[in-house]
KEMARMAR-824069 format. One line per 3 residues: number of its first residue (from 1); their letters; for each residue x negated, y, z negated of C-alpha. Coordinates in steps of 0.25 Angstrom, whole numbers, plus 5000, padded with zeros to 4 digits. Each point is the difference from the previous one (the first is absolute). Example, Ala and Ser with C-alpha at 12.3 -4.5 7.8 and 13.67 -1.06 7.14 Angstrom:
<romis>
1	as	4951:4982:4969; 4994:5014:5002
</romis>
This chain:
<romis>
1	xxx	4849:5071:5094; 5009:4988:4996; 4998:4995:4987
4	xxx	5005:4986:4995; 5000:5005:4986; 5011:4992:4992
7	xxx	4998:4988:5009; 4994:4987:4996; 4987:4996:5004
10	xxx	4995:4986:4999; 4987:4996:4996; 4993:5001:5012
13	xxx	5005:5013:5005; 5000:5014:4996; 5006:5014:5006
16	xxx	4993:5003:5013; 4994:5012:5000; 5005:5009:5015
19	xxx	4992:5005:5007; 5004:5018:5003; 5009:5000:5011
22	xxx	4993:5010:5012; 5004:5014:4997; 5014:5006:5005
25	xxx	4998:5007:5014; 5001:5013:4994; 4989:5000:4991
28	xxx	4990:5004:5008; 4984:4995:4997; 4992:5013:4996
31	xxx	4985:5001:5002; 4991:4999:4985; 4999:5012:4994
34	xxx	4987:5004:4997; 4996:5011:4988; 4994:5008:5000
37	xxx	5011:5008:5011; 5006:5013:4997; 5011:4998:4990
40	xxx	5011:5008:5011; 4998:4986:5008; 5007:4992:4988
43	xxx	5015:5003:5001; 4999:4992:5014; 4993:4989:4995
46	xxx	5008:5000:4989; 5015:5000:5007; 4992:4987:5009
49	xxx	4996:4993:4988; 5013:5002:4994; 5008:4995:5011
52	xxx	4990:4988:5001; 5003:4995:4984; 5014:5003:5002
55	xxx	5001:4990:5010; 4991:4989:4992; 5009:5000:4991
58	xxx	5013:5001:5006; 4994:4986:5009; 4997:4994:4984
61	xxx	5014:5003:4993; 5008:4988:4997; 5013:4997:5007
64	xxx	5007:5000:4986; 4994:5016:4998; 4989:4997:4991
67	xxx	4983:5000:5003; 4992:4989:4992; 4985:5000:5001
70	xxx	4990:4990:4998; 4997:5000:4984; 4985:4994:4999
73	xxx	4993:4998:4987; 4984:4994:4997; 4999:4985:5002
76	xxx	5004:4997:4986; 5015:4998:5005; 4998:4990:5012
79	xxx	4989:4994:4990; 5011:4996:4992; 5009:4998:5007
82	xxx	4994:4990:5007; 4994:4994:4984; 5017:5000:4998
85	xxx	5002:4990:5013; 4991:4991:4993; 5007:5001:4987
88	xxx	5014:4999:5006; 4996:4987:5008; 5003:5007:5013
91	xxx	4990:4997:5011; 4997:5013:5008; 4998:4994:5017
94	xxx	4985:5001:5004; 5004:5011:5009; 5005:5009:4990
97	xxx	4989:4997:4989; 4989:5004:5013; 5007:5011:5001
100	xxx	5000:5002:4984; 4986:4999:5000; 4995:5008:5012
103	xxx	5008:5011:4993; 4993:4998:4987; 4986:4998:5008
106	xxx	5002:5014:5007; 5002:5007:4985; 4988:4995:4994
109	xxx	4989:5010:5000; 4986:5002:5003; 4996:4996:4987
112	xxx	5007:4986:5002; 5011:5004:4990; 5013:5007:5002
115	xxx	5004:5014:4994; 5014:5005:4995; 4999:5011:5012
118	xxx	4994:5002:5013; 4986:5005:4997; 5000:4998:4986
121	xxx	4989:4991:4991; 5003:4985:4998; 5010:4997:4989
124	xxx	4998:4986:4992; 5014:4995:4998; 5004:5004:5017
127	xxx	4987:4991:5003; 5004:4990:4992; 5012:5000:5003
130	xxx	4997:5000:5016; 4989:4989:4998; 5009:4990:4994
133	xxx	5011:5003:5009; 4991:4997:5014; 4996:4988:4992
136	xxx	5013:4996:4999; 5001:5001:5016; 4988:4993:5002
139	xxx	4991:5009:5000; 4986:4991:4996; 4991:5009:4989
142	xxx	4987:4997:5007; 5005:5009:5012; 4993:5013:5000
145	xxx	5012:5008:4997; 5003:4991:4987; 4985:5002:4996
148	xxx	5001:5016:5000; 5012:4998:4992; 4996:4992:4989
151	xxx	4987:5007:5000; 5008:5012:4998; 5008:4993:4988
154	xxx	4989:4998:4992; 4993:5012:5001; 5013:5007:4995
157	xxx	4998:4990:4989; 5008:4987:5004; 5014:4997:5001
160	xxx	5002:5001:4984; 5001:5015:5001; 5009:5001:5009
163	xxx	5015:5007:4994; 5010:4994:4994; 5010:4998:5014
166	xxx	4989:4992:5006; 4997:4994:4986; 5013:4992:5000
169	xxx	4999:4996:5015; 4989:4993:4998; 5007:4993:4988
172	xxx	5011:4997:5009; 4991:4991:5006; 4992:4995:4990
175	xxx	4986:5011:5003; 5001:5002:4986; 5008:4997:4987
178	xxx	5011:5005:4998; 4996:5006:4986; 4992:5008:5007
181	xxx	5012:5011:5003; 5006:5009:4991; 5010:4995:4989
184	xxx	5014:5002:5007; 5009:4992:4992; 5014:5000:5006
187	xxx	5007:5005:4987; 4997:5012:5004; 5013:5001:5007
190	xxx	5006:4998:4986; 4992:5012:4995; 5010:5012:4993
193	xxx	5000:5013:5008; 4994:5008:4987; 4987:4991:5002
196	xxx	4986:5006:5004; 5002:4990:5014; 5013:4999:5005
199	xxx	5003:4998:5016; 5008:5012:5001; 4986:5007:4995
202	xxx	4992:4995:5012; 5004:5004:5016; 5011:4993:5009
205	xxx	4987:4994:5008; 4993:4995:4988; 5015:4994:4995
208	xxx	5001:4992:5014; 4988:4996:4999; 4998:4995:4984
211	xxx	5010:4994:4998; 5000:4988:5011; 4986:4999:4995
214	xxx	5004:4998:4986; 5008:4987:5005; 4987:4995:5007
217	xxx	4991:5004:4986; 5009:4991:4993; 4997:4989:5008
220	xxx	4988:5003:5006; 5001:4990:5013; 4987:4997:5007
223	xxx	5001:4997:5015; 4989:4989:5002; 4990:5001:5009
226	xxx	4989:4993:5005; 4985:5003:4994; 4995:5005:5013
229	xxx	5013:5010:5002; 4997:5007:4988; 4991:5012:4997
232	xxx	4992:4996:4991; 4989:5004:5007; 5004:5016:4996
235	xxx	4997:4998:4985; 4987:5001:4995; 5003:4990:4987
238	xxx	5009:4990:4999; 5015:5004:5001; 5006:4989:4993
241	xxx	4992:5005:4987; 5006:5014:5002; 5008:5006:4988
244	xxx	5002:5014:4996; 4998:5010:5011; 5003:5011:4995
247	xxx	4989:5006:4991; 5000:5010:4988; 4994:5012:5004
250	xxx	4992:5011:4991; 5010:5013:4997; 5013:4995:5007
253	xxx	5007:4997:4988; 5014:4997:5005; 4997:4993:5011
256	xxx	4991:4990:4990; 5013:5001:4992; 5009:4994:5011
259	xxx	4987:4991:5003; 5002:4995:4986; 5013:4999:5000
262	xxx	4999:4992:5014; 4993:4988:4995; 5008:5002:4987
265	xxx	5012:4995:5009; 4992:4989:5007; 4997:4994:4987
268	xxx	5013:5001:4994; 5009:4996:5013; 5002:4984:4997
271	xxx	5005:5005:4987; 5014:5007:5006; 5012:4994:4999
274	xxx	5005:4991:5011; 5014:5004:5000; 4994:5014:5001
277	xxx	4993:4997:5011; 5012:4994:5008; 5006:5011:4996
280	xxx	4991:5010:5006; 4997:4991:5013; 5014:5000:5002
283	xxx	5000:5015:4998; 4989:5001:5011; 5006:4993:5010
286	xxx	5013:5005:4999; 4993:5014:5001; 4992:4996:5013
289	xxx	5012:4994:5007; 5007:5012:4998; 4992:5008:5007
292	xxx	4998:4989:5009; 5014:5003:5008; 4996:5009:5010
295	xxx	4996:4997:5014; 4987:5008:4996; 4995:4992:4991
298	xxx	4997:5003:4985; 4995:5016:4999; 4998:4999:5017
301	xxx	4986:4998:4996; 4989:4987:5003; 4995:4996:4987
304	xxx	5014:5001:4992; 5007:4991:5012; 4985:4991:4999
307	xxx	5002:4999:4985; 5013:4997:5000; 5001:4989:5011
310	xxx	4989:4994:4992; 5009:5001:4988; 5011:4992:5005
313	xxx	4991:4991:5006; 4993:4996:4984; 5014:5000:4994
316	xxx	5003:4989:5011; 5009:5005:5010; 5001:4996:5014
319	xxx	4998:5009:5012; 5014:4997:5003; 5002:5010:4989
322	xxx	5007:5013:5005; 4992:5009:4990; 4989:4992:5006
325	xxx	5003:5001:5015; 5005:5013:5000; 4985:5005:4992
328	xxx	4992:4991:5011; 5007:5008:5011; 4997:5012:4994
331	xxx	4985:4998:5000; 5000:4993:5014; 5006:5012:5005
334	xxx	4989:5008:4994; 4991:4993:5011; 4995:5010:5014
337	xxx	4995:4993:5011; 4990:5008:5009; 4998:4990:5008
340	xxx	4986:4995:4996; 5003:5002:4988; 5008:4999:4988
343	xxx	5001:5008:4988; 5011:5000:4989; 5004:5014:4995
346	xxx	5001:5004:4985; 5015:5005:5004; 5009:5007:5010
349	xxx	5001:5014:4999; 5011:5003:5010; 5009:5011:4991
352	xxx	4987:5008:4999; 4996:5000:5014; 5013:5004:5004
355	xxx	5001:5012:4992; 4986:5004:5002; 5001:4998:5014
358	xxx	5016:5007:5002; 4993:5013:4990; 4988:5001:5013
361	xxx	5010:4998:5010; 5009:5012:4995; 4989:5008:4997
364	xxx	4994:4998:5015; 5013:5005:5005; 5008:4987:5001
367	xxx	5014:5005:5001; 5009:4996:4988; 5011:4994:5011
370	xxx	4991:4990:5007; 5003:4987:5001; 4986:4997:4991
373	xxx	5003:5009:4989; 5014:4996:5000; 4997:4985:5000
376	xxx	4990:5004:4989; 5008:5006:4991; 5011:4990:5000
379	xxx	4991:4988:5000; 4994:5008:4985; 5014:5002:4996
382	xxx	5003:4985:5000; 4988:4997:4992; 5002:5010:4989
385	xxx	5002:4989:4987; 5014:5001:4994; 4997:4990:4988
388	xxx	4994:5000:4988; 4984:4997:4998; 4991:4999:4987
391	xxx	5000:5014:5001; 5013:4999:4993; 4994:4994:4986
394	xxx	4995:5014:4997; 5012:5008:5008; 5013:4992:4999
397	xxx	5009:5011:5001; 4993:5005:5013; 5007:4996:5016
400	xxx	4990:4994:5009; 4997:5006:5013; 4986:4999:5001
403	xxx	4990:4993:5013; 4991:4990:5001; 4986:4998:5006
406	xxx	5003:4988:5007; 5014:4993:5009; 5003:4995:4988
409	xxx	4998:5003:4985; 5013:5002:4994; 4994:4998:4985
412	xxx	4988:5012:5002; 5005:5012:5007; 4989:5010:4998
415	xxx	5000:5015:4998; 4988:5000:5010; 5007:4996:5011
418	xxx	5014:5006:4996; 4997:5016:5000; 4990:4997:5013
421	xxx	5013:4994:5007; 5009:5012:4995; 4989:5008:5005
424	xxx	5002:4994:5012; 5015:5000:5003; 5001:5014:4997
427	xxx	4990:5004:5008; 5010:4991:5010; 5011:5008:4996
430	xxx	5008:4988:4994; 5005:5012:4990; 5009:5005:5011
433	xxx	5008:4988:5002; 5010:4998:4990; 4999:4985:4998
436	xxx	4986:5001:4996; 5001:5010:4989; 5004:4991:4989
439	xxx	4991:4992:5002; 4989:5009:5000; 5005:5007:4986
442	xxx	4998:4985:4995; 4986:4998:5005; 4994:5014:4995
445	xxx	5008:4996:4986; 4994:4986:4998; 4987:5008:5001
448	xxx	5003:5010:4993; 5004:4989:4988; 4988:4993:5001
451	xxx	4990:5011:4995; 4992:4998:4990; 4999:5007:4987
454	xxx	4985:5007:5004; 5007:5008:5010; 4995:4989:5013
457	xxx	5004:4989:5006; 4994:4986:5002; 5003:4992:5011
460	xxx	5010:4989:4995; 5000:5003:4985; 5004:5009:4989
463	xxx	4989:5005:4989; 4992:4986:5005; 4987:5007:4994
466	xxx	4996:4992:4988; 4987:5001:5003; 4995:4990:4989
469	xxx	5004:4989:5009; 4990:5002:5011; 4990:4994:4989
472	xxx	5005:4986:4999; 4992:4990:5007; 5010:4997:5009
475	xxx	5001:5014:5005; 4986:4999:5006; 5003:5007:5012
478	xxx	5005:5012:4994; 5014:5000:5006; 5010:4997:4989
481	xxx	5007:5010:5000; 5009:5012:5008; 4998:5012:4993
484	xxx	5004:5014:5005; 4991:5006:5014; 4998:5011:5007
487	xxx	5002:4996:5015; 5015:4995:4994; 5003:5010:4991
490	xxx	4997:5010:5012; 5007:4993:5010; 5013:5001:4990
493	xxx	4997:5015:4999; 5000:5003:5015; 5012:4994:5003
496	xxx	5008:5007:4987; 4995:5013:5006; 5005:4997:5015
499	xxx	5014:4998:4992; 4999:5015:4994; 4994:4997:4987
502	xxx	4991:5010:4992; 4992:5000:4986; 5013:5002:4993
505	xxx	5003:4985:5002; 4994:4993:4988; 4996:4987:5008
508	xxx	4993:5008:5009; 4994:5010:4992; 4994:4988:4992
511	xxx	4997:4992:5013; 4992:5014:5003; 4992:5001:4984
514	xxx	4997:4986:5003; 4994:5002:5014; 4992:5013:4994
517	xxx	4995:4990:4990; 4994:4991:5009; 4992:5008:5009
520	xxx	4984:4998:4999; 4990:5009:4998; 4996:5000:5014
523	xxx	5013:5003:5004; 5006:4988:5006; 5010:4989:4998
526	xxx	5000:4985:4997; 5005:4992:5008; 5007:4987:4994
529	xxx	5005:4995:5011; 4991:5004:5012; 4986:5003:5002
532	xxx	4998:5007:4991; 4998:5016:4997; 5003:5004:5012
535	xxx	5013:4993:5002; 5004:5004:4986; 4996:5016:5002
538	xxx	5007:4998:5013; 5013:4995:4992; 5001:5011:4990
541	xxx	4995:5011:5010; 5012:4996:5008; 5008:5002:4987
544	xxx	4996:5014:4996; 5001:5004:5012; 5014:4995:5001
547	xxx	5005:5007:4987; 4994:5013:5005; 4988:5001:4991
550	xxx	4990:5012:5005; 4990:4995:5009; 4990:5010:4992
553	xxx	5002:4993:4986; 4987:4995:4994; 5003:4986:5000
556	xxx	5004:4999:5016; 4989:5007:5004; 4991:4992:4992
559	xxx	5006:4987:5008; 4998:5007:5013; 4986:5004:4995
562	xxx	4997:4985:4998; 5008:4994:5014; 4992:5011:5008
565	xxx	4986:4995:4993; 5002:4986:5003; 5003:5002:5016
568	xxx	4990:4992:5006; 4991:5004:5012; 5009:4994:5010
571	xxx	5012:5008:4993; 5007:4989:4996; 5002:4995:4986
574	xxx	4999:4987:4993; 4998:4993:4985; 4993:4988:4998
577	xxx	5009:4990:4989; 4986:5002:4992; 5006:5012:4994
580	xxx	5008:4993:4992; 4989:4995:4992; 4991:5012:5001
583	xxx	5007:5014:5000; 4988:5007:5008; 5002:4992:5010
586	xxx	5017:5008:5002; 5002:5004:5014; 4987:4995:5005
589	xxx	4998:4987:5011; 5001:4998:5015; 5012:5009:5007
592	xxx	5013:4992:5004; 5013:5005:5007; 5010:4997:4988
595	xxx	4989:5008:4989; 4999:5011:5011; 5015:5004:4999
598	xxx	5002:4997:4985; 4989:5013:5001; 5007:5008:5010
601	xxx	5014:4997:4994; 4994:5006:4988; 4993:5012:5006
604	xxx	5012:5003:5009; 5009:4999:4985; 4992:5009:4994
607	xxx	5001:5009:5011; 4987:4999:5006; 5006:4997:5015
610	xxx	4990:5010:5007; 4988:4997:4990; 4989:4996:5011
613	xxx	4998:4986:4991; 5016:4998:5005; 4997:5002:5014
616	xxx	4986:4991:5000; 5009:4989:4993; 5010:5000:5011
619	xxx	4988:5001:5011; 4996:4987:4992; 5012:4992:5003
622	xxx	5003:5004:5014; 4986:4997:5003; 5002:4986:4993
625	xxx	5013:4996:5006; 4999:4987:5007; 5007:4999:5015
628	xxx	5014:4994:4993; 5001:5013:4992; 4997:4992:4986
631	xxx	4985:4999:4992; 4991:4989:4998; 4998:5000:4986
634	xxx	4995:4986:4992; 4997:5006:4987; 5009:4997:4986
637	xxx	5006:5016:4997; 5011:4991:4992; 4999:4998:4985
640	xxx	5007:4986:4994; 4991:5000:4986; 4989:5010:4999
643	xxx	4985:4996:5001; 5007:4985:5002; 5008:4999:5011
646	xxx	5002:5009:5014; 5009:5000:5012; 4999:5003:5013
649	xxx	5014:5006:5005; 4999:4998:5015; 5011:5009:5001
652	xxx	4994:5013:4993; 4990:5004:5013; 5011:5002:5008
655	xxx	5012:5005:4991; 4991:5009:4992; 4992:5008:5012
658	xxx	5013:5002:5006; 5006:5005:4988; 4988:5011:4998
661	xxx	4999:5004:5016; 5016:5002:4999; 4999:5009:4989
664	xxx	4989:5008:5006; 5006:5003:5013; 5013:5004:4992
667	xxx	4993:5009:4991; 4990:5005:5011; 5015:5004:5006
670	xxx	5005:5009:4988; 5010:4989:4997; 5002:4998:4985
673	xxx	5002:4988:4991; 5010:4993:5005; 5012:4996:4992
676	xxx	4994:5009:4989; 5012:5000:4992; 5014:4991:5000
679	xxx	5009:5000:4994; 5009:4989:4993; 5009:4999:4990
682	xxx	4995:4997:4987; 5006:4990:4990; 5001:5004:4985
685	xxx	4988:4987:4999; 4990:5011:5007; 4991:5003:4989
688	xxx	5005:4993:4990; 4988:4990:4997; 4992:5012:4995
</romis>
């Protein structure tokens, strides 16, 4: 599929979406399979379906070596970045906004409003966020459409209780007043490390985004507009009499605290000192531009490249400006264009696709000396990040080596992708060629430096779990912080036990207490970054099984015991994002091909390959298997910010499936793990962050 990634895109146009090329001639269509059928008749269907993904994805990889698939969030990302438009003064062409707006129109509900997942309940701040936007392109509110919506916005309780994001976009605009948002004065880059708030306590996405918003708090602009533009009309009492938001509530003692303290700052911020706050503008601005440099944009994420275009914009910069230029690129290049519509995506996600994607070829037989394994593990090789991050305030003696999510994001490698993309390349066999095995050592040794002292691994940060810090007004959404997980700490396992590491290595016997640690009573996982339990019982499953623990241990049979209970009766799996906010809801929600495999991966792991659950599972998704050998899933299995905001990877129904149907037919063969153990020379740094 050729992308245009890196390429600028003027207002007005997006990358174009390309249509699947028709299969290779020697993928042959095969009929549906239909269960129930005798399970002898799978290995045929199985080698048929195999072929068939193989060659989808041979006709999708990118001439350069890598796979990027569309990235789609809910409609709060082309909401804004359409509200940004109208900030920045850029007038969208009435083709484009259509096309903005039938996307949006598409995404809204039966309800009238507009969910952060496919099927789930109306969320206030998305439909607020969605209405003012149509409104922005025209959209009248007496159309029946707008009319759902606002009826939808007061019955949640009007605009005014919508979170703090969506608090300060309508302030932007001047929906409500300013005071309205939490205190954020910009001295808080001036802050001492040994404070109870510093930035390095907070996550690298949280940073991005803060502190550009700290330079617009502390000038608060208001893009004007006219009376019958706004959304007034989403507030049950008048917004200009707004004031404190945030509410004192019975028996949360420190979150009053940091109430308190919130309008404590408020009172008292005409009071600093204005050399201090040149000071710490200057501070802010210096710290924005820095991470400003890349082609990627500031933390290769929407709302830190929104914030801090808007930054520049408040501190009077043209748009000649080439932190400026270079961030508006970044976004436009954001843009997918499907034709009828246009959506703008949260990010790219190009270096995880690619390894996911090289990890189910290899493990569906792809031989390591094809041209698109080669070009794959050459094109993840020239993105491995050589230079130093904020990684490095907390590990200054430690070499970088580490990957990215996105093209690029030199700043933020994270040890997410990083053992995924080892996982990968030895599973490539990029091992056994000299060149690469220095540059392998570095990558397992930048992860093997970035563990935290609870024996886990977040996925940016070091011991980023002050907790405490999810209470301040501001941190409304919960999503403050990095802390340590079990789907990375596992991922960090697996890949040291395919390098012939055991339980007398101290990082990994941590790794493996902390793991233990974080089971649930019913047996399963959390999922941190994927939906939910049983992408997380998948991940450590795949772990343990990895480092050789006895399939007949109490707590993996438990985790089969709870995978097996949750097939569903067409014998796929699936997990609605509601299990984030209500644990009885863990491994329960319509089935889906990428849920399905994270299930048989996890059975097969554990050794269950011949378990009749297995075999049903596999039925499931040769029977689902569309006619260009992917599956059509539209649900959100991806996890941004639990319980506030989802992802749809377009990528993980076919990558995934293929993944587990490889596996199967390998282990169904008597074939082992591959690539087990290997071995590499280990420098006298291995070990030495215990």
């Amino acid at each position: 599929m050729e992308s245009t990634a890196g390429l600028h895109h003027p207002i007005g146009s997006a990358r174009q979406s390309v249509p699947l090329e028709p299969l290779p001639p020697s993928i042959d269509p095969i009929p549906p399979f239909r269960f129930p059928e005798r399970i002898p008749s799978l290995p045929q269907h199985l080698d048929k379906a195999l072929r068939r993904s193989l060659g989808l994805f041979c006709s999708l990889q990118h001439q350069e070596g890598y796979w990027v698939f569309d990235l789609e969030a809910d409609a709060t990302i082309p909401s804004e970045y359409i509200l940004l438009q109208r900030f920045l003064g850029r007038n969208l062409p009435s083709a484009q906004a259509e096309r903005f707006a039938l996307y949006l129109r598409r995404r809204q509900n039966e309800s009238g409003g507009w969910s952060l997942f496919t099927g789930g309940k109306s969320d206030l701040s998305a439909t607020v966020k969605a209405y003012f936007a149509l409104k922005l392109l025209g959209d009248r509110p007496d159309e029946p459409h707008m009319r759902k919506a606002r009826q939808v916005v007061l019955d949640l309780g009007g605009a005014s209780k919508v979170n703090v994001f969506t608090r300060i976009a309508l302030a932007l605009f001047g929906q409500i007043p300013w005071r309205t948002a939490p205190a954020m004065p910009v001295e808080i880059v001036l802050l001492p490390r040994w404070f109870f708030f510093h930035l390095s306590k907070v996550s690298y996405w949280s940073r991005t985004v803060i502190v550009p918003l700290l330079l617009l708090y502390a000038h608060r602009p208001i893009c004007r507009l006219r009376p019958e533009a706004g959304v007034g009309e989403l507030f049950r009492e008048d917004p200009q009499e707004l004031r404190h938001l945030d509410h004192f509530t019975p028996r949360e003692g420190r979150k009053n605290l940091f109430i308190a303290l919130d309008r404590l700052l408020k009172a008292g911020e005409r009071f600093i000192p204005a050399p201090l706050r040149r000071k710490a503008l200057s501070r802010a601005e210096e710290w924005t531009r820095e991470r400003m440099r890349g082609e990627g944009g500031i933390g290769a994420i929407f709302p830190a490249m929104a914030n801090a275009v808007m930054a520049l914009q408040v501190l009077g910069y043209e748009q000649s400006d080439p932190d400026f230029q270079r961030g508006i690129k970044a976004i436009d290049d954001l843009l997918l264009d499907r034709g009828e519509e246009v959506l703008c995506q949260p990010c790219h996600s190009p270096i995880w696709d690619t390894c996911i994607s090289l990890s189910a070829l290899t493990e569906a037989g792809a031989p390591s000396q094809s041209p698109e394994i080669e070009a794959a593990v050459a094109w993840l090789f020239d993105r491995q990040i050589m230079e130093r991050g904020d990684w490095s305030d907390k590990r200054p003696q430690l070499e970088p080596g580490g990957w990215a999510f996105q093209f690029e994001n030199t700043l933020y490698p994270d040890v997410d992708d990083t053992p995924m993309v080892l996982i990968a390349l030895l599973r490539a066999g990029a091992h056994q060629q000299e060149k690469y095995r220095p540059r392998l050592v570095r990558g397992v040794n930048w992860m093997l430096g970035l563990q935290s002292s609870d024996g886990g691994w977040g996925a940016f940060d070091i011991d980023n779990n002050a907790h405490y810090l999810n209470n301040i007004p501001f941190a409304d959404h919960g999503a403050l912080l990095d802390p340590s997980t079990s789907d990375v700490t596992a991922r960090c396992v697996e890949l040291l036990s395919m390098l012939g590491f055991d339980r007398t290595f101290p990082p990994l016997a941590r790794a493996l207490d902390f793991l233990r640690d974080q089971q649930e009573e019913c047996g399963a996982w959390y999922g941190r970054w994927g939906v939910n339990y049983l992408y997380g019982t998948w991940s450590v499953l795949s772990a343990l099984g990895h480092i050789g623990e006895d399939p007949q241990s109490p707590r993996i049979r438990r985790a089969v015991d709870w995978i097996i209970s949750c097939q569903n009766s067409d014998h796929g799996w699936g997990e609605s994002c509601e299990s984030y906010a209500d644990p009885a809801l863990a491994g329960k929600g319509e089935s889906s091909a990428s849920q399905t495999a994270w299930a048989l991966l996890g059975l097969m792991a554990a050794g269950r390959v011949h378990d009749p659950a297995v075999q049903r599972g596999i039925g499931y998704l040769l029977r689902t298997q569309n006619v260009r050998g992917g599956w059509d899933e539209d649900l959100f299995t991806g996890t941004g910010f639990p319980r506030v905001f989802y992802l749809r990877y377009h990528g993980y129904s076919h990558f995934f499936p293929l993944w587990a149907l490889g596996v199967y037919r390998r282990l169904i063969n008597g074939e082992t793990t591959r690539q087990r153990e290997v071995t590499l020379e280990a420098p006298p740094s291995w070990g030495g962050w215990t």
